[in-house]
TIMIMI-6808 format. One record per residue (C-alpha): y, z, x; residue in one letter. Coordinates in pm, whole numbers, plus 50000, padded with zeros to 5 digits. Layout:
# TIMIMI-6808
north:Y, up:Z, east:X, rest:A
...
This chain:
# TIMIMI-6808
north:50000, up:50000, east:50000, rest:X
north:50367, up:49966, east:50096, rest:X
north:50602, up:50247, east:50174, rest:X
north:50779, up:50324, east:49870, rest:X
north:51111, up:50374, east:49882, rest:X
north:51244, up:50694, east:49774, rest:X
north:51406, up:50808, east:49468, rest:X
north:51781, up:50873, east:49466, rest:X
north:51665, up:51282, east:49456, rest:X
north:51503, up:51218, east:49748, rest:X
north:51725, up:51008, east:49888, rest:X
north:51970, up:51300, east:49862, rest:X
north:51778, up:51521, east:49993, rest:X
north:51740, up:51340, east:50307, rest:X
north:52158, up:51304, east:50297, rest:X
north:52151, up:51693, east:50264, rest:X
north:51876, up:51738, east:50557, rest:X
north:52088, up:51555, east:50792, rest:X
north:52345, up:51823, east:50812, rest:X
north:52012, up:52002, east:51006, rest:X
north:52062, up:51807, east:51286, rest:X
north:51858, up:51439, east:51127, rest:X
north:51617, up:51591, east:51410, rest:X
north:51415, up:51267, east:51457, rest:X
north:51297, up:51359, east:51802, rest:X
north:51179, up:51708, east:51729, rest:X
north:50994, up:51598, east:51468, rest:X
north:50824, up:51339, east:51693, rest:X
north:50672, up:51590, east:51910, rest:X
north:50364, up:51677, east:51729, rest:X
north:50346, up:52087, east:51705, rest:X
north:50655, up:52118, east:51935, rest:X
north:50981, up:52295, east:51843, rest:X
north:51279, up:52151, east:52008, rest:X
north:51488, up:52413, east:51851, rest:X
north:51309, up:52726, east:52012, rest:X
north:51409, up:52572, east:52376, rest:X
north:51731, up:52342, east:52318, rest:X
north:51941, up:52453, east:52044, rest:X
north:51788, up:52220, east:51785, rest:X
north:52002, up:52134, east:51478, rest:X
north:52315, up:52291, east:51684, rest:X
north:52193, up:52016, east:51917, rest:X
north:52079, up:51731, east:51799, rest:X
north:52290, up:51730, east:51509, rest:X
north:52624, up:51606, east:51783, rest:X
north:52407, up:51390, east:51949, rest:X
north:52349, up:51195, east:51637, rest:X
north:52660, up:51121, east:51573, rest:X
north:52790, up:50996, east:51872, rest:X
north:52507, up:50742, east:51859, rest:X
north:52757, up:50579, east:51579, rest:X
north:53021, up:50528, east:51809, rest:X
north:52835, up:50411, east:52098, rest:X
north:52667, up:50169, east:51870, rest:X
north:52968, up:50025, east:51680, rest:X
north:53157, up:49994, east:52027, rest:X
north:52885, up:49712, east:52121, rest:X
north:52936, up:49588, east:51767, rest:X
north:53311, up:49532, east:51805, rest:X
north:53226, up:49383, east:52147, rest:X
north:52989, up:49128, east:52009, rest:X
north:53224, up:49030, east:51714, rest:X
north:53568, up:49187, east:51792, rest:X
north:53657, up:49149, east:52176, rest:X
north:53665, up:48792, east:52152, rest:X
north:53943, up:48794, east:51873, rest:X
north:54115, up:49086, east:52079, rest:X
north:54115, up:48962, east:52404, rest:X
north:54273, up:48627, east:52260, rest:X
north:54558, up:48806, east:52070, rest:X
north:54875, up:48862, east:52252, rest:X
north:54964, up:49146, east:52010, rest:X
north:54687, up:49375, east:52178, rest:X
north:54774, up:49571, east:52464, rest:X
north:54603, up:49497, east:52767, rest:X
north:54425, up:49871, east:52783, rest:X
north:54244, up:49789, east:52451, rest:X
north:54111, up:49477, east:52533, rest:X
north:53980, up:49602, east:52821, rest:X
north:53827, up:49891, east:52645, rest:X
north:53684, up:49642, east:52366, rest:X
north:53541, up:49429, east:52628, rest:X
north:53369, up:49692, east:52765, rest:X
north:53222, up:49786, east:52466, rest:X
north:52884, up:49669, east:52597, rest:X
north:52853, up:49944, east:52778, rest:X
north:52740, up:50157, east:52437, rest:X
north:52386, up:50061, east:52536, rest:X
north:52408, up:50248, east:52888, rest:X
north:52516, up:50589, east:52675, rest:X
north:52158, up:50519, east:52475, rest:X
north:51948, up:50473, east:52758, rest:X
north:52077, up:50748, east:52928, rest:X
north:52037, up:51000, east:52567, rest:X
north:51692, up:50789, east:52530, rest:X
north:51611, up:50973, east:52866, rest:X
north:51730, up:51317, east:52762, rest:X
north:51636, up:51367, east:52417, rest:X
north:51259, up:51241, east:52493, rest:X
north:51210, up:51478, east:52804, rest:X
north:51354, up:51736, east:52593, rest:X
north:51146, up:51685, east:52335, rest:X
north:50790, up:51566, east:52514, rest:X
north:50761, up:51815, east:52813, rest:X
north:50506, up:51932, east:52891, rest:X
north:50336, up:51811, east:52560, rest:X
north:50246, up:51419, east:52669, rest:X
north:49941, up:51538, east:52911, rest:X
north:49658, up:51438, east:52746, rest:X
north:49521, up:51149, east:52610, rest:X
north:49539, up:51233, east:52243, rest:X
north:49885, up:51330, east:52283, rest:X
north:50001, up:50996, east:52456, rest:X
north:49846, up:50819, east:52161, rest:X
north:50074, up:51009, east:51906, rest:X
north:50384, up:50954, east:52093, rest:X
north:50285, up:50607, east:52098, rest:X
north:50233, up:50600, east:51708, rest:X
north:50552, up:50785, east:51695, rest:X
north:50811, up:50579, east:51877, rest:X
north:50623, up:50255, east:51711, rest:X
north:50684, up:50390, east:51365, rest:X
north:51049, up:50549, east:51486, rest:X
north:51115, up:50183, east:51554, rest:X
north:50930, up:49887, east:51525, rest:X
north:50990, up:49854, east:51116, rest:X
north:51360, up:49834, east:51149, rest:X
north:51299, up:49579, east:51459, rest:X
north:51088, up:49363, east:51274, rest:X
north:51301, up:49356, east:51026, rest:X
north:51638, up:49237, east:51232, rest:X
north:51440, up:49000, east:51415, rest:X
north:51309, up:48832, east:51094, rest:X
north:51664, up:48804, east:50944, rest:X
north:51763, up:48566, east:51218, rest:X
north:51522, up:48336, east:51142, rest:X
north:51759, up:48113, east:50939, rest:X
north:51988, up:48090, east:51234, rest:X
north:51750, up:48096, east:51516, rest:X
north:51642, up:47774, east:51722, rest:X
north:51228, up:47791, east:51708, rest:X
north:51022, up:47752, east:52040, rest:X
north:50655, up:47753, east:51896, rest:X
north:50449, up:47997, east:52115, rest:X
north:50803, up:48119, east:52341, rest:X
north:50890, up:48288, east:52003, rest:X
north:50634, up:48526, east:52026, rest:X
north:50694, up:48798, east:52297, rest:X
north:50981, up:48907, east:52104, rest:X
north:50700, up:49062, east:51841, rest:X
north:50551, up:49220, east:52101, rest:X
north:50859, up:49359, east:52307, rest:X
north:50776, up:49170, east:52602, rest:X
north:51137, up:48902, east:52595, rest:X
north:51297, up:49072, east:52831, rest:X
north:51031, up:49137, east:53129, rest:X
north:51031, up:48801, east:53303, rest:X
north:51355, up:48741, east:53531, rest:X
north:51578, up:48438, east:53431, rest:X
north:51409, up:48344, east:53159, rest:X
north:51150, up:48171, east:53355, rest:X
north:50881, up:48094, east:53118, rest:X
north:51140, up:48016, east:52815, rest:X
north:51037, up:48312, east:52614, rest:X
north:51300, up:48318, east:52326, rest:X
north:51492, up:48552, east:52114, rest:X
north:51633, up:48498, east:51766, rest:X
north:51846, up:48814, east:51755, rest:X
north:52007, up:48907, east:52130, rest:X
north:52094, up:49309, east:52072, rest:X
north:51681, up:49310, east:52075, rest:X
north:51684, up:49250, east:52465, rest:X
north:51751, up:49667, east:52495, rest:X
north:51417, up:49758, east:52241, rest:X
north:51179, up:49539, east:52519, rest:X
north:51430, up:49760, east:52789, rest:X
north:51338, up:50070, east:52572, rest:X
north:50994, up:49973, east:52505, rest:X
north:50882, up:49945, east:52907, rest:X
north:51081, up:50308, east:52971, rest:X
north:50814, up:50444, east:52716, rest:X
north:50529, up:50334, east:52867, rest:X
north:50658, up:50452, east:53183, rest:X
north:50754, up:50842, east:53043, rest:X
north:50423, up:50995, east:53016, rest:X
north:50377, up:50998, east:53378, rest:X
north:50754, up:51032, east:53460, rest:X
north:50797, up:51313, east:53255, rest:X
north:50483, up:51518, east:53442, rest:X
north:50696, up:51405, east:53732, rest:X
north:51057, up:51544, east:53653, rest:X
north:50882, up:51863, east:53565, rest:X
north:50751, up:51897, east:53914, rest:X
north:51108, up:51829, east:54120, rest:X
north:51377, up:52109, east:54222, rest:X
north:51671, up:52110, east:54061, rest:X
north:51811, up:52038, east:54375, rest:X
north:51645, up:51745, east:54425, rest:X
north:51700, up:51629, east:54056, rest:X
north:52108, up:51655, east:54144, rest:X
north:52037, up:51447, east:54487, rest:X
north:51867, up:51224, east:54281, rest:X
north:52089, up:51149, east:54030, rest:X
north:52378, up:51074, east:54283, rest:X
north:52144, up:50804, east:54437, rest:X
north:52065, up:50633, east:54127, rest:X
north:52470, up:50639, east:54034, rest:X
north:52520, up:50528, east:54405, rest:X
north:52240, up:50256, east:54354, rest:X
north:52454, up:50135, east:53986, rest:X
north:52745, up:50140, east:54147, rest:X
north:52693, up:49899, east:54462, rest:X
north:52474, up:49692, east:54212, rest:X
north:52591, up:49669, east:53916, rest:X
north:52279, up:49687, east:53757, rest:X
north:52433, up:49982, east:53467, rest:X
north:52599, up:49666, east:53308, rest:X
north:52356, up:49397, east:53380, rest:X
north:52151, up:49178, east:53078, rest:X
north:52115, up:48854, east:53253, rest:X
north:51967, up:48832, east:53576, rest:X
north:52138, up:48496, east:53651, rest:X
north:52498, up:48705, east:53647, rest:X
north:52333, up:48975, east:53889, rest:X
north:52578, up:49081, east:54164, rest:X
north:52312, up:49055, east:54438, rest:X
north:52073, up:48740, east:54515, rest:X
north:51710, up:48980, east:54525, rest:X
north:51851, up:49105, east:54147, rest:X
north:51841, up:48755, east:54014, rest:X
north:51439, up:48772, east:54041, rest:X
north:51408, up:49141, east:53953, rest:X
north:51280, up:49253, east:53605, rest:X
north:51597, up:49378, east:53386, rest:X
north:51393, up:49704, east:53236, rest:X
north:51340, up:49822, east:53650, rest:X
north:51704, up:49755, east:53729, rest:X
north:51816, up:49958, east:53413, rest:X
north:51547, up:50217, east:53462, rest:X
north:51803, up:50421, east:53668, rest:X
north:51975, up:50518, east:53373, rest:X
north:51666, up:50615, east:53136, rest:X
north:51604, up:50823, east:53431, rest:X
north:51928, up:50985, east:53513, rest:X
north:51887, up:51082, east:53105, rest:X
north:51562, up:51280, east:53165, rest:X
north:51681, up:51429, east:53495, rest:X
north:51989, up:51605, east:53310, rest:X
north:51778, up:51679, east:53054, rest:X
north:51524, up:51920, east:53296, rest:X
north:51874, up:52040, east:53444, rest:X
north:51986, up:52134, east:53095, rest:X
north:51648, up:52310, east:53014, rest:X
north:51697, up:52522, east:53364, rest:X
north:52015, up:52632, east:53229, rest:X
north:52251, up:52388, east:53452, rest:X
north:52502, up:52283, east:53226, rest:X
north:52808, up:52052, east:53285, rest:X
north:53085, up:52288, east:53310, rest:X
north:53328, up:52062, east:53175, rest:X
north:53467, up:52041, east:52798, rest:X
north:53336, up:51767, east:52617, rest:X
north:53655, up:51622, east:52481, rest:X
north:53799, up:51572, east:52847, rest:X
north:53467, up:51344, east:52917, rest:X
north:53508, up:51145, east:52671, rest:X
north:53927, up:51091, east:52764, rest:X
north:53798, up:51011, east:53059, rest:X
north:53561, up:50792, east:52951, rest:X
north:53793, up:50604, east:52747, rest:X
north:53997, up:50630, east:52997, rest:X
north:53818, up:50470, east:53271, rest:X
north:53700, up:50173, east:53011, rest:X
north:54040, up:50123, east:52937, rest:X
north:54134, up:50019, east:53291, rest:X
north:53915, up:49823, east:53410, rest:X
north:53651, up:49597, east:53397, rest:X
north:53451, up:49512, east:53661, rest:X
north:53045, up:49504, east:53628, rest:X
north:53066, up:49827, east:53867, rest:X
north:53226, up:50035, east:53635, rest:X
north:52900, up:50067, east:53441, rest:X
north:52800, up:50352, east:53701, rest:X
north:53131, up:50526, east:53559, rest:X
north:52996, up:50516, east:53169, rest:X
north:52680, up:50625, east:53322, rest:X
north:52766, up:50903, east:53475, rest:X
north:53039, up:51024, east:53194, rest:X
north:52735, up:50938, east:52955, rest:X
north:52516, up:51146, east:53148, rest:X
north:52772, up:51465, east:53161, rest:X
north:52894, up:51466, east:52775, rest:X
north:52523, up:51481, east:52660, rest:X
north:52514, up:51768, east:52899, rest:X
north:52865, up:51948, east:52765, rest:X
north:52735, up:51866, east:52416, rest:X
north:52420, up:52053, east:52489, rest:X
north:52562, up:52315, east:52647, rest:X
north:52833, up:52425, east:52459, rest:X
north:52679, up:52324, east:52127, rest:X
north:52947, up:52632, east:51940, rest:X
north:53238, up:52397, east:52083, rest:X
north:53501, up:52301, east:51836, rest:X
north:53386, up:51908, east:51995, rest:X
north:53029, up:51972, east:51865, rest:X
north:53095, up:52148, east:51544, rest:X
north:53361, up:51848, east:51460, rest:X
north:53066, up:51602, east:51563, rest:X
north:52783, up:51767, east:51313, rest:X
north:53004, up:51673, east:51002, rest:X
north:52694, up:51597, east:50775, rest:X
north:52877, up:51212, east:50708, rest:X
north:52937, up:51190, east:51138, rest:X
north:52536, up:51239, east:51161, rest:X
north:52454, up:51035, east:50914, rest:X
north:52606, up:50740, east:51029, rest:X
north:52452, up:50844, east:51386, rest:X
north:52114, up:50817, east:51167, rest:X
north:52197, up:50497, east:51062, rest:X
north:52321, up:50364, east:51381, rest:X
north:51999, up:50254, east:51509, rest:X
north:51964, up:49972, east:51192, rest:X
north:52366, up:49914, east:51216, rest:X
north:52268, up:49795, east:51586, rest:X
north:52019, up:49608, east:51521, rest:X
north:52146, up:49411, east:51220, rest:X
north:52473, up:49338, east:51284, rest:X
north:52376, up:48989, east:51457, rest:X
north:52244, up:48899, east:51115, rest:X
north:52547, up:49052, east:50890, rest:X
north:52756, up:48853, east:51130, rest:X
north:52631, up:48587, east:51111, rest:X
north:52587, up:48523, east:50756, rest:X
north:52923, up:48616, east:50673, rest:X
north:53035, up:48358, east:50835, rest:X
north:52790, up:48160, east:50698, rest:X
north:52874, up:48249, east:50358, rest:X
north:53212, up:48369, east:50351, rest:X
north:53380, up:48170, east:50639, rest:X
north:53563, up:48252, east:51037, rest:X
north:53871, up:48382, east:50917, rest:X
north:54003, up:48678, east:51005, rest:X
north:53987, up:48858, east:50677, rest:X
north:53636, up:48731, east:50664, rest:X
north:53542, up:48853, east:50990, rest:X
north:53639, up:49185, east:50927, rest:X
north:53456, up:49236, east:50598, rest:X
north:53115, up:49221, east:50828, rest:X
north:53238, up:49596, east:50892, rest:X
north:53207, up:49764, east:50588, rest:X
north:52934, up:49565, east:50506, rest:X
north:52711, up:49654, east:50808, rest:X
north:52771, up:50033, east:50786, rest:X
north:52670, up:50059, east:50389, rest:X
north:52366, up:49839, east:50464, rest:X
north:52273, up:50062, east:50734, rest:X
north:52301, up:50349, east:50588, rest:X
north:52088, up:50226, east:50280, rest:X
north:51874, up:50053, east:50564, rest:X
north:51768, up:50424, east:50668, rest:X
north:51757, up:50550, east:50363, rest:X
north:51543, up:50331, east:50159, rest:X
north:51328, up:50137, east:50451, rest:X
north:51414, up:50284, east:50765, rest:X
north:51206, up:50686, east:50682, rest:X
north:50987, up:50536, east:50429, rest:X
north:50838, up:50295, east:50653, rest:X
north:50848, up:50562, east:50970, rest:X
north:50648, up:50807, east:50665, rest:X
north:50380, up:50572, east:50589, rest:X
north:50278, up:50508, east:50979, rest:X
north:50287, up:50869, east:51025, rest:X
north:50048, up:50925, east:50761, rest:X
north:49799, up:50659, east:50806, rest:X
north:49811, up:50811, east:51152, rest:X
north:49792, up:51185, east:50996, rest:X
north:50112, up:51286, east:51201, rest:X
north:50310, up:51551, east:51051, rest:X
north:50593, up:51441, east:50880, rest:X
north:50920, up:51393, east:51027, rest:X
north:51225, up:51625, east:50900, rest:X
north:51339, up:51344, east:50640, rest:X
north:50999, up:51385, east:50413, rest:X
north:50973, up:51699, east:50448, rest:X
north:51327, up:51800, east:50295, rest:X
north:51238, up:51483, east:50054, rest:X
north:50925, up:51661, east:49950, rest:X
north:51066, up:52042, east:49885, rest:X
north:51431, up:51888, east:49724, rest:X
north:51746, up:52154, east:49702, rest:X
């Protein structure tokens, strides 16, 4: 049977559970508590909805920048932060790193328990996936067999495109990223367990070091890589350095390092920094600021910054940011398919992409993640259970 969607009761009790921190990676680690070690809800909740921002910055830089960067009414610092809105991916490799390791250590040892983080970060992701890869189909350019790695995750493993494997819907390159970093985590995990913390810092300055001279924080293509041995180089090794710098603050945080600085001065600084310039190297900036506000979040999760960031509508639209990412190639382009290129036009896609993604993880989104789970008989995740026992 198909996932049934769920009724609008349910549906609002999901919109009232989110306010408890939409703790999708807590409830991925089966029998583990994030809260008793991290903070949970207090946590997670902030970290949710900054994924909204991070996510709509790449949005406006795939369907904004262009019109910005053209319009002599725009100050220069804007452009060049829109331009750099790219670099919204780099913030969710690094949390991809942090909130799995917080989540999975010491629990991914054995076999069985590889399997269900498997199932789990399949049914976390693959429906929604499918989905925006399938609604590019009327505006994709068909290959025959070169169409099918992107099913399987696989599109963006083989260096300048050299066996014409295709894509229909480009924001898909980071899931094949995301989708080698899990199959690497199991054993990475055991690994960041076993370092000093000492040794964690050093190596987290070497892999910032390593972005910065390369360039590889900002890199997708690896015909526009800065150094000749990148252009034949895998793109999920060269942005592995950021996955890992994620999971490296996130064994800090659990030792009880924490950033030391106010969350609301990283992120000026971040802007900041985007806002001035934009050369590839300045990637290894938005990693590192990345890498330090999920650490001030965590740390300080009683900070005015946090509490103003768990606003049950904030985390809601961080819920929804993962379909609002993945869909807006398609809402863009059929807009302008059915509505036209003007201006007024263009801008409708906005409103139109955050409602559908928000109804996106409400009605497909946790029903389809639900019915995985259970054929796998995986405890729920926090959205069913608050949908099963409504306020």
């Amino acid at each position: 049977m198909p996932p049934k969607a769920p009724t609008w009761r349910n549906a609002r009790a999901i919109l009232l559970a989110i306010d408890r921190a939409a703790r999708d990676a807590s409830s991925d680690s089966e029998g583990g508590n994030v809260s008793n070690r991290t903070g949970g809800a207090d946590l997670i909740g902030p970290l949710t909805s900054i994924r909204f921002f991070a996510a709509f910055a790449v949005v406006l830089y795939h369907s904004g920048a262009s019109f910005a960067a053209a319009s002599p009414h725009i100050a220069t610092p804007l452009k060049t932060l829109l331009l750099n809105g790219y670099l919204g991916v780099t913030f969710f490799f690094v949390l991809s790193g942090f909130i799995l390791h917080l989540t999975y250590r010491g629990r991914i040892v054995t076999s069985e328990q590889v399997k269900r983080f498997g199932i789990a970060r399949f049914a976390r992701l693959y429906p929604v996936y499918l989905l925006a890869v399938l609604a590019m189909l009327p505006f994709a350019t068909l290959k025959g067999w070169a169409d099918v790695p992107q099913f399987l995750l696989l599109h963006w493993w083989i260096p300048n495109g050299a066996l014409g494997w295709n894509d229909w819907n480009m924001p898909t390159w980071t899931l094949s990223v995301e989708f080698f970093f899990y199959l690497c985590f199991p054993l990475l995990s055991r690994l960041t367990e076993k370092l000093g913390s000492g040794t964690l810092l050093g190596l987290i300055a070497a892999l910032l070091v390593f972005a910065a001279i390369t360039g590889s924080s900002a890199l997708i293509d690896n015909r526009l890589a800065l150094l000749a041995w990148m252009k034949w180089t895998p793109v999920p090794l060269l942005r592995l350095p950021e996955f890992l710098i994620g999971m490296f603050a996130a064994e800090l945080h659990l030792r009880g390092h924490s950033a030391r600085i106010p969350a609301w001065t990283i992120v000026l600084l971040l802007i900041g920094g985007l806002a001035l310039a934009t050369s590839p190297r300045i990637a290894a900036f938005a990693t590192a600021m990345s890498a330090l506000l999920i650490m001030a979040i965590a740390g300080d999760q009683r900070s005015r910054f946090a509490r103003a960031l768990s606003a049950r509508w904030l985390v809601l639209l961080g819920a929804a940011s993962y379909a609002l990412y993945l869909m807006h190639q398609p809402v863009h382009f059929a807009v302008l398919a059915l509505l036209g290129s003007s201006k007024a036009m263009v801008a409708l896609q906005y409103p139109i992409l955050i409602a559908g993604s928000v109804a996106l993880f409400l009605f497909y989104e946790e029903p389809a993640r639900e019915w995985i789970r259970k054929r796998a008989a995986m405890k729920p995740s926090i959205g069913e259970e608050i949908a099963a026992h409504p306020v």
